[in-house]
C-alpha positions in Angstrom: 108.7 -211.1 -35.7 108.6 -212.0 -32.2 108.1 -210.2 -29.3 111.2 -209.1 -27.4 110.0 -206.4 -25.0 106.9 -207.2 -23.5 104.9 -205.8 -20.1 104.1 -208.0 -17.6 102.4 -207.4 -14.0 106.4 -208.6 -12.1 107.7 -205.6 -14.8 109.4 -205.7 -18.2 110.4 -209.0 -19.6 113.2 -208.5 -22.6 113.7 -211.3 -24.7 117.1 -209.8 -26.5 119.4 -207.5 -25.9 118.6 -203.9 -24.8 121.1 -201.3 -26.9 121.5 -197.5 -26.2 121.8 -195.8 -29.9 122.9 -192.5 -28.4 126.5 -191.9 -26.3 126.0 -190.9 -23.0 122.5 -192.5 -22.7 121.9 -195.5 -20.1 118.9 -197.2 -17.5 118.0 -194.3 -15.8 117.7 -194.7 -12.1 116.5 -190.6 -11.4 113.0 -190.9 -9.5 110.2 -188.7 -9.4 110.6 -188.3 -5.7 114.4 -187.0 -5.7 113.6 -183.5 -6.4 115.7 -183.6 -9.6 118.7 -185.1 -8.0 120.6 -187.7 -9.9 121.0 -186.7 -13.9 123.9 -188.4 -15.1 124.7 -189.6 -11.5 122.3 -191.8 -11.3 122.3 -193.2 -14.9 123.9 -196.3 -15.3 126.0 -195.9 -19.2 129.2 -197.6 -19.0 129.9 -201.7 -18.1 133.0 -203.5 -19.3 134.9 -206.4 -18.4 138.4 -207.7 -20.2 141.9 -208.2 -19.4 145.0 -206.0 -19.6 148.7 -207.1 -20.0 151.1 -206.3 -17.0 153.2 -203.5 -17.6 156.3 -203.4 -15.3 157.5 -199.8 -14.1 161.5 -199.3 -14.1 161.6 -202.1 -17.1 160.5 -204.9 -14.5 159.2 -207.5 -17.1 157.1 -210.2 -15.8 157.2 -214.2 -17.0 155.0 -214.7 -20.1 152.4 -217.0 -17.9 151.9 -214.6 -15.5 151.8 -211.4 -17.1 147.8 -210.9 -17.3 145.6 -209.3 -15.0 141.6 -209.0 -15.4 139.1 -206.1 -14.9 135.4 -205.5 -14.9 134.0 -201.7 -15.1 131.1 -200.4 -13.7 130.6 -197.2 -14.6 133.1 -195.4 -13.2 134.6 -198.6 -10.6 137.3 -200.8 -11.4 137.9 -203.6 -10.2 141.3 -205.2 -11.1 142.7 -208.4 -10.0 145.3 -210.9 -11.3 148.6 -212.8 -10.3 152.2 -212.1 -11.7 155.3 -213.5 -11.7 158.8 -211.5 -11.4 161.2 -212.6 -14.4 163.7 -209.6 -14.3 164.1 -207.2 -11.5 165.8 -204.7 -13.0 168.4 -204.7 -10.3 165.7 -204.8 -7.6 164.3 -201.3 -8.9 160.8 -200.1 -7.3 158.2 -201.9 -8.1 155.0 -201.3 -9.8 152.8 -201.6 -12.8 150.2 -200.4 -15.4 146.8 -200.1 -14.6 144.3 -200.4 -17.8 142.3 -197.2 -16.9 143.3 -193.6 -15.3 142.5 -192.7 -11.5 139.7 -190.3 -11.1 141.0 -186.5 -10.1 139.8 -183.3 -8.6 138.5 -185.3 -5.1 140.4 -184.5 -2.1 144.3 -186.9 -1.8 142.6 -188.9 0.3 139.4 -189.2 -2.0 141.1 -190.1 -5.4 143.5 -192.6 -3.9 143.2 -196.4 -4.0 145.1 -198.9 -2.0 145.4 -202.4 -3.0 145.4 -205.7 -1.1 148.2 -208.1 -2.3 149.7 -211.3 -1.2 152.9 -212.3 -2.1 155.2 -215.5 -2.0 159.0 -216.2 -2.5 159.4 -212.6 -2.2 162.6 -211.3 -0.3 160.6 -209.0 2.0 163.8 -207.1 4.3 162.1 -207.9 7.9 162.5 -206.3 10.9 161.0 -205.5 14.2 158.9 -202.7 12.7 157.8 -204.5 9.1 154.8 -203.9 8.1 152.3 -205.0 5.5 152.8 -204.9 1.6 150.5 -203.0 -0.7 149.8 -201.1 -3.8 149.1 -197.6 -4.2 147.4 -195.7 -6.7 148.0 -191.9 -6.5 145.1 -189.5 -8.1 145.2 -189.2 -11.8 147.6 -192.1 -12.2 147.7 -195.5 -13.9 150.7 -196.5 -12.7 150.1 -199.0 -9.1 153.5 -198.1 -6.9 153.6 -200.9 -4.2 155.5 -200.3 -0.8 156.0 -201.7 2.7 154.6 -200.3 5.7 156.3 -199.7 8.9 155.4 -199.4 12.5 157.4 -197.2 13.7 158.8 -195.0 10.8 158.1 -194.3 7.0 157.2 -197.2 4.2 159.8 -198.1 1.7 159.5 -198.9 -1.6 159.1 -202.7 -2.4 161.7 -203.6 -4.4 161.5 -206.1 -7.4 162.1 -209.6 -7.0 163.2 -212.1 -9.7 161.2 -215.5 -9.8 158.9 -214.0 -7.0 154.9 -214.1 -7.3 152.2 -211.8 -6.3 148.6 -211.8 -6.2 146.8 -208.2 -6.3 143.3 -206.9 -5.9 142.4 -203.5 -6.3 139.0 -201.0 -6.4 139.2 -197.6 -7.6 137.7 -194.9 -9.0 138.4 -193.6 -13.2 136.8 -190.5 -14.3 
């Protein structure tokens, strides 16, 4: 057999893979020094990367090359980012779509609640002198992104569906 852990004077040098046989268990990154702070905070137990299929809220279906998004999990961050195209509206219906894991809960609104950056093209955007931005939100304990546009001077709108139109999202959040 050869070695596949061995310990060196830079620190541990693994050959292979390293595998936790028990759920729950991770690399531990709890100190001495912390006066017992960190447990399970400070254990790192969960990482995952795939892809998810777009979902469309308000049966919004999206065109069958542009229906995939991508995600990598850290724990208990998710990052999700992907391009989609519009291929029925639903008679311009809010917009929104499936996220592949659950928003943390329990943290103050403001706390559990992830915005998401998006660009969009060939999108009929209603503009005005108060238009603002476009972007996603994702409510507490939610997996559904609802996207709106801001306004200066009054209250955002929901961003209606577009057929043929393309967006590009990125998004951060937090899953229990």
């Amino acid at each position: 057999n050869a070695k596949k852990l061995e310990t060196t004077a830079n620190g541990i040098t693994v050959t292979g893979d390293i595998f936790c046989g028990t759920n729950g268990k991770g690399i531990s990154f709890e100190s001495s020094d912390n006066n017992g702070v960190g447990g399970t905070a400070t254990r790192f137990d969960d990482y995952e990367e795939g892809e998810f299929s777009l979902s469309g809220s308000n049966s919004i279906t999206f065109a069958s090359a542009y229906n995939t998004g991508s995600y990598v999990k850290i724990g208990n961050i998710v990052h999700c980012q992907g391009m989609l195209q519009v291929d029925s509206d639903n008679g311009n219906a809010h917009f929104g779509f499936m996220m592949p894991f659950t928003s943390v809960s329990g943290l103050s609104d403001q706390a559990d609640s992830a915005l998401c950056t998006v660009g969009t093209y060939d999108w009929n955007l209603p503009l005005g002198s108060d238009s603002g931005n476009v972007y996603g939100l994702l409510s507490s304990n939610a997996t559904q992104l609802n996207f709106f546009q801001g306004r200066d001077s009054s209250a955002r709108v929901d961003l209606a569906a577009d057929s043929g139109a393309y967006m590009s999202f990125s998004i951060l959040y937090r899953t229990s």
